[in-house]
Rosetta silent file (secondary structure, phi, psi, omega in degrees, C-alpha in Angstrom):
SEQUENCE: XXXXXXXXXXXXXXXXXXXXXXXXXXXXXXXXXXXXXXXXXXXXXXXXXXXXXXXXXXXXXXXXXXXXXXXXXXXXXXXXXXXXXXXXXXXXXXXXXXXXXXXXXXXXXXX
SCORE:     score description
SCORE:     0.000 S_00000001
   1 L     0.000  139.453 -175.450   -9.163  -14.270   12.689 S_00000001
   2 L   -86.126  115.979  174.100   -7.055  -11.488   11.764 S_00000001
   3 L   -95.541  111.445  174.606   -8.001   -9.275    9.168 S_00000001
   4 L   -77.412  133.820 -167.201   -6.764   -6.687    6.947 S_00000001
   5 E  -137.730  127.536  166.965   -9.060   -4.110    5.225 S_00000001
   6 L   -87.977 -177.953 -173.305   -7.582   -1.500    2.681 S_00000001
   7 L  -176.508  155.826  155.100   -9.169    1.818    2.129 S_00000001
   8 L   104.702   19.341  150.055   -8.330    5.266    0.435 S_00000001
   9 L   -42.295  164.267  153.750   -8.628    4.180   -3.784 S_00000001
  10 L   156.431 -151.128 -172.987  -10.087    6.137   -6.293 S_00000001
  11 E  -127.981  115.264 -170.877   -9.156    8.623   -9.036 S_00000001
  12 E  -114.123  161.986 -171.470   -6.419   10.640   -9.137 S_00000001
  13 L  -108.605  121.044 -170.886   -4.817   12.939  -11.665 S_00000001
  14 L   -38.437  157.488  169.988   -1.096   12.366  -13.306 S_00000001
  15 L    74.162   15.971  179.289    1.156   14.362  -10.725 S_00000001
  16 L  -116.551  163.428 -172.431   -1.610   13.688   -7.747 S_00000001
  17 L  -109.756  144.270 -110.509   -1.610   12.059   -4.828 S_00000001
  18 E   179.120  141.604 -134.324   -3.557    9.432   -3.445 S_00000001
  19 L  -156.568   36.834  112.965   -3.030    8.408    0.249 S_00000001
  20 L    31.033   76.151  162.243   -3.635    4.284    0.588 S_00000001
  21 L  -104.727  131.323  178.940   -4.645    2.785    4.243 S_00000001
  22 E  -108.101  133.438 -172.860   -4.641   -0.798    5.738 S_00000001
  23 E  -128.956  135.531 -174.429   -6.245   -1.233    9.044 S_00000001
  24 L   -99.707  172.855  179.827   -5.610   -4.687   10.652 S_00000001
  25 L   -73.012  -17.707 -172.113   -8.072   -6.180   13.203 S_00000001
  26 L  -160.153  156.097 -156.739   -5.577   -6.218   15.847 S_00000001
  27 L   -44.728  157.757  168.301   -2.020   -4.144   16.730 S_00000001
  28 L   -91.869   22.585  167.911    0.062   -4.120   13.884 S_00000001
  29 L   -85.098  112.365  147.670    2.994   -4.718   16.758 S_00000001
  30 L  -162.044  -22.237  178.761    2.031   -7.930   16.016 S_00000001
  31 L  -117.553  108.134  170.139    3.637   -7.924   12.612 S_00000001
  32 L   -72.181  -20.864  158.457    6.874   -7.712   11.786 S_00000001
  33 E  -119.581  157.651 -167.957    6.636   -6.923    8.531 S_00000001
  34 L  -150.149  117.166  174.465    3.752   -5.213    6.742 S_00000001
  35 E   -95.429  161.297  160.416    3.766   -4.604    2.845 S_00000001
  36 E  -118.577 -167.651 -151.083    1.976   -3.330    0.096 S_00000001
  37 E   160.542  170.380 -157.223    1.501   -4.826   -3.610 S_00000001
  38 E  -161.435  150.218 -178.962    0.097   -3.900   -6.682 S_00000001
  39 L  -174.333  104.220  174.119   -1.865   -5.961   -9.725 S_00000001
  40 L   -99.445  169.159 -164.547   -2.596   -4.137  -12.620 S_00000001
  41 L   -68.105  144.477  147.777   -5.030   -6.031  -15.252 S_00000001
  42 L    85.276   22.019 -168.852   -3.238   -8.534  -17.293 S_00000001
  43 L  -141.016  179.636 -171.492   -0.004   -8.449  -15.091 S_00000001
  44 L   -95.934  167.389 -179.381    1.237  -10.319  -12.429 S_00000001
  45 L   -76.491  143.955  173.417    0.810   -8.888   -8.667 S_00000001
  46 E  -109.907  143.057 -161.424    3.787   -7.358   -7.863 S_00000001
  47 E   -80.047  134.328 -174.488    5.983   -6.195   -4.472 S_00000001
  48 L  -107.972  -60.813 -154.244    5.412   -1.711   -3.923 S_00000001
  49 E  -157.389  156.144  159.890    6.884   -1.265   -0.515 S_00000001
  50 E  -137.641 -177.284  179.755    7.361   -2.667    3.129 S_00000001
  51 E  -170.703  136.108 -151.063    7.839   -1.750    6.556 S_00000001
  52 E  -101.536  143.079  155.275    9.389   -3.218    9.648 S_00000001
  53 L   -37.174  -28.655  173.314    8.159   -2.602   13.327 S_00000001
  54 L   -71.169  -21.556  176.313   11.540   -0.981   13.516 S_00000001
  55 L    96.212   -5.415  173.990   10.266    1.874   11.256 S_00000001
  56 L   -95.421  151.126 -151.501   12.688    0.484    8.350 S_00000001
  57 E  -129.422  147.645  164.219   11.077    0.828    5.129 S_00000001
  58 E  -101.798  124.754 -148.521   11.818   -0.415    1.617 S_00000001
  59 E  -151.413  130.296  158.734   10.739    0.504   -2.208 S_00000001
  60 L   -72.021  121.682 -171.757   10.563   -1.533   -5.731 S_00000001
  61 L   -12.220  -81.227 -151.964   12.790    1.283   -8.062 S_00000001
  62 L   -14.803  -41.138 -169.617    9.577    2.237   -9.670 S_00000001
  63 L  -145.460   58.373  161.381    7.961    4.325   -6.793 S_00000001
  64 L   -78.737  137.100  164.524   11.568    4.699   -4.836 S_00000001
  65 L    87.277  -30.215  171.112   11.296    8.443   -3.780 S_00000001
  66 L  -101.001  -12.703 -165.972    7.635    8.744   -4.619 S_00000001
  67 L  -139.011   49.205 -163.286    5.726    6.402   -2.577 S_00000001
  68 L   -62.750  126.768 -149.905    6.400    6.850    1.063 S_00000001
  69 E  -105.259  163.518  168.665    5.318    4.068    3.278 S_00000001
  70 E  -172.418  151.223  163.499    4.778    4.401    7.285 S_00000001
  71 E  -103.901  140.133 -150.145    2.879    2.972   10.078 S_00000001
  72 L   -99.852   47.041 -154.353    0.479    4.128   12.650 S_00000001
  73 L   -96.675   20.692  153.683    0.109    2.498   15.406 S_00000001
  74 L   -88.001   -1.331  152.326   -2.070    4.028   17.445 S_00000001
  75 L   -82.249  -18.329  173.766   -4.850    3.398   14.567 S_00000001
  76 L    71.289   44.541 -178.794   -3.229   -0.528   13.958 S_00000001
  77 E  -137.420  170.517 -157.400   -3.337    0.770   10.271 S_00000001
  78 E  -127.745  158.059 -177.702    0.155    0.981    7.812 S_00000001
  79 E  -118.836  158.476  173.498   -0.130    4.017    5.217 S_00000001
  80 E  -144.196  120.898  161.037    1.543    3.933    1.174 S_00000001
  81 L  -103.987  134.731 -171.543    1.222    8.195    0.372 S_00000001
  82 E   -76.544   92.810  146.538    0.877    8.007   -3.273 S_00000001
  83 L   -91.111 -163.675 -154.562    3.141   10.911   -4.970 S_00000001
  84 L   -30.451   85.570  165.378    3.388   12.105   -8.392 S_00000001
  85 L   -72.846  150.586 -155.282    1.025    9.207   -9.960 S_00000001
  86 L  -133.774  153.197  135.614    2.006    8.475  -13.278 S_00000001
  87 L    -4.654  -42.534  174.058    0.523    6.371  -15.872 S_00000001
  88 L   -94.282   11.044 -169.359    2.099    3.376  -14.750 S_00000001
  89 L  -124.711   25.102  165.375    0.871    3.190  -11.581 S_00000001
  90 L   -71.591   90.711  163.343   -2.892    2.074  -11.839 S_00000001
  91 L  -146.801 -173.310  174.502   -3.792   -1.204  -10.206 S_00000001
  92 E   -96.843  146.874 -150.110   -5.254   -2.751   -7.511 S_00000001
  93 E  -112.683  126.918  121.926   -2.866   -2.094   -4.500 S_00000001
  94 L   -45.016  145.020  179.877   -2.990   -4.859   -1.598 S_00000001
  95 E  -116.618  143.935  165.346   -2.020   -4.586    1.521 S_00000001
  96 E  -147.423  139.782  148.449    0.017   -7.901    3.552 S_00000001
  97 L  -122.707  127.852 -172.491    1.378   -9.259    6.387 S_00000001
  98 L    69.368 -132.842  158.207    2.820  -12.818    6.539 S_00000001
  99 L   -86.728   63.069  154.585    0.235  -15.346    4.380 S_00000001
 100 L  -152.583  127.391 -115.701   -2.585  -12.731    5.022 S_00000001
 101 E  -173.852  114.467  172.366   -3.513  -10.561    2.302 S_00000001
 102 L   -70.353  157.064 -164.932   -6.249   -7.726    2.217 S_00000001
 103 L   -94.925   29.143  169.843   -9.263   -7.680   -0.363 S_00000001
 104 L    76.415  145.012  144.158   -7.314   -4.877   -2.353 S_00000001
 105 E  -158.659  155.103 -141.973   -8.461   -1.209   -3.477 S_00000001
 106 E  -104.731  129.825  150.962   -8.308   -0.178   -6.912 S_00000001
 107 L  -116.929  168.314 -144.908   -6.398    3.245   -7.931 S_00000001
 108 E  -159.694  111.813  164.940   -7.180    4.935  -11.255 S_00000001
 109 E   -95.505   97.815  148.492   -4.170    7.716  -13.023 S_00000001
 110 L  -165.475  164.594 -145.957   -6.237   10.131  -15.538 S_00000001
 111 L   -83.539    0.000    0.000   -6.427   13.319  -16.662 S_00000001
């Protein structure tokens, strides 16, 4: 069964950066599309970014310009680099491809 595992949470500082990896079980050529997501407490989860086997990539306004997404695939893992975190950008960030969904990792913005 294929799995997705995220990695690279934690605590960050407003204007810092934070660096967000999903490593699947098997190539990510396998997936044509591969996303990230976000679910801060009390909110619904919400769409951050994708990215196509083709290398084209995609951004919800909020972290257009700030949240650059790319894939690896000689590690079979997809990257989200976190820039200038803000206040608004604390949840737990998922990683997906298709109906398969990663067990999250939680980033934390403070000073």
């Amino acid at each position: 069964q294929v799995q997705l595992v995220e990695s690279g949470g934690g605590l960050a500082k407003p204007g810092g950066t934070l660096t967000l990896g999903c490593r699947a079980s098997e190539s990510i050529f396998n997936f044509p599309v591969m996303a990230w997501y976000r679910q801060a407490p009390g909110a619904e989860r919400t769409w951050v970014a994708r990215i196509t086997t083709g290398g084209n990539s995609y951004y919800a306004d909020s972290v257009e310009d700030r949240f650059p997404i790319r894939r690896a695939y000689n590690e079979n893992k997809m990257y989200l680099q976190m820039d200038s975190l803000t206040p608004e950008d604390p949840a737990v960030y998922y990683c997906k491809t298709g109906r398969l969904w990663g067990q999250g990792t939680q980033v934390i913005v403070s000073s």
